[in-house]
N, C-alpha and C positions, 0 to 999 in steps of 0.2 A: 804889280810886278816890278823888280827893281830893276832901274836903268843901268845902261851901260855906264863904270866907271869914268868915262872920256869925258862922259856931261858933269863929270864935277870939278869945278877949280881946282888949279895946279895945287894953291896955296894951304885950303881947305884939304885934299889929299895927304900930303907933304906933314901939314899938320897932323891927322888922327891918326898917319902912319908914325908920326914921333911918340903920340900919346899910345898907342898900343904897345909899342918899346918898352914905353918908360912902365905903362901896364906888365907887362914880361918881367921886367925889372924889380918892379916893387913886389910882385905875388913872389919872385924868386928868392926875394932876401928878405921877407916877411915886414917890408918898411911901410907899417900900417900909417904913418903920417902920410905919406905919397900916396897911397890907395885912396887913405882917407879924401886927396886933395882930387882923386881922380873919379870918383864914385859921387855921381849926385846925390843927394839926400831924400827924394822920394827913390831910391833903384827899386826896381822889383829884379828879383836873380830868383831864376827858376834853374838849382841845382840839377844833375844827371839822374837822382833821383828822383826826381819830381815836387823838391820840397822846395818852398816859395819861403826865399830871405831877404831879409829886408838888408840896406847899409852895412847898419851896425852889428846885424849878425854875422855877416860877413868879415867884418873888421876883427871881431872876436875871435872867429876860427884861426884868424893870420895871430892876434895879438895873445889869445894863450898857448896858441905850439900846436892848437888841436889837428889845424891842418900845417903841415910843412910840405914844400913841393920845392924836390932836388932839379926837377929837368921839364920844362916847357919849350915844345918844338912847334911853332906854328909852318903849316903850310895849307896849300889851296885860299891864301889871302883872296879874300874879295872885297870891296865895295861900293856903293852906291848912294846917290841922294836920294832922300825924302823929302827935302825942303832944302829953305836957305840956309838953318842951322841946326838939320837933321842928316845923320850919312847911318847906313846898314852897314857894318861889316858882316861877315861871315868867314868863315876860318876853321882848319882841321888844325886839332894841339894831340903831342904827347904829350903825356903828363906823367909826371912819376914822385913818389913822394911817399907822406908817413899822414892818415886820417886816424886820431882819435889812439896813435902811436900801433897803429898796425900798416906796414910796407903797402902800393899800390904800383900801378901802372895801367893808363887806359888809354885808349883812344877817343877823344873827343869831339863833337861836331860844337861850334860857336855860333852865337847868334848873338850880336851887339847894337843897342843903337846909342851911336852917341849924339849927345847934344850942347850945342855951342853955350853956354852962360857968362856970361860977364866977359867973351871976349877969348873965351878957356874951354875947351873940349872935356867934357863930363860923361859918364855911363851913365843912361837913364833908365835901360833895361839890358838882360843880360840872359838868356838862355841855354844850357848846355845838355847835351844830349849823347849819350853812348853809342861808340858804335866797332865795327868791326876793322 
C-alpha cells in the first residue's frame, strides 16, 4: 500500500515533480530526444488499451506523427515511495489529440513508477487506464 507523500524527501519530490513537467513537455511537442532521455530502456507501458509497449515503440508513435497530443491536463497528482530510488506517482490526464490521424479526447487514470539512475529520474513502468 503506498505511503503517505510526507515520507518522501523534499528534494526527491521537487525532483520527479520537475521530471513529470518536463514528461508533459516533451509528449506535448513530440520532443522524442527528451522522452527518449526520460523513459528507461527496459519501460514496460501498458497503453489504455491494454497493449504492452516497449521504449521504443513508444518513441515511434511520438516520432512518426502517429500519436500527436494537442492538450495534457494532469490532476489528482499523487505520490509516494517505494524505496530509496523508487517513488509511484499516480494522476488523472486529459488528453486530446490525433492517433493514427483520427481526432481523440479521453480521460485518463496514470500509473508511474519512476526510478532514480545515474543520479536522473527515469519511467520504469507506466500504465494507463480509461476512464469516465
Amino acid at each position: 500500500m503506498p505511503v503517505d507523500a510526507a515520507s518522501l524527501p523534499d528534494r526527491d519530490r521537487s525532483e520527479v515533480a520537475a521530471a513529470e513537467a518536463r514528461l508533459r513537455d516533451a509528449a506535448l511537442a513530440g520532443d522524442v530526444a527528451a522522452l527518449d532521455a526520460l523513459l528507461a530502456d527496459d519501460l514496460v507501458f501498458i497503453d489504455s488499451a491494454g497493449r504492452l509497449l516497449t521504449k521504443q515503440q513508444d518513441l515511434d508513435l511520438h516520432r512518426t506523427g502517429t500519436l500527436k497530443l494537442t492538450r495534457l491536463e494532469f490532476s489528482d497528482y499523487r505520490l509516494s515511495p517505494l524505496g530509496p530510488d523508487a517513488v509511484l506517482v499516480w494522476l488523472r490526464v486529459e488528453a486530446e489529440g490525433s492517433a493514427a490521424g483520427a481526432p481523440f479526447a479521453a480521460a485518463l487514470r496514470f500509473t508511474r513508477v519512476w526510478r532514480r539512475e545515474g543520479g536522473h529520474w527515469r519511467i520504469a513502468s507506466i500504465h494507463a487506464t480509461a476512464i469516465a
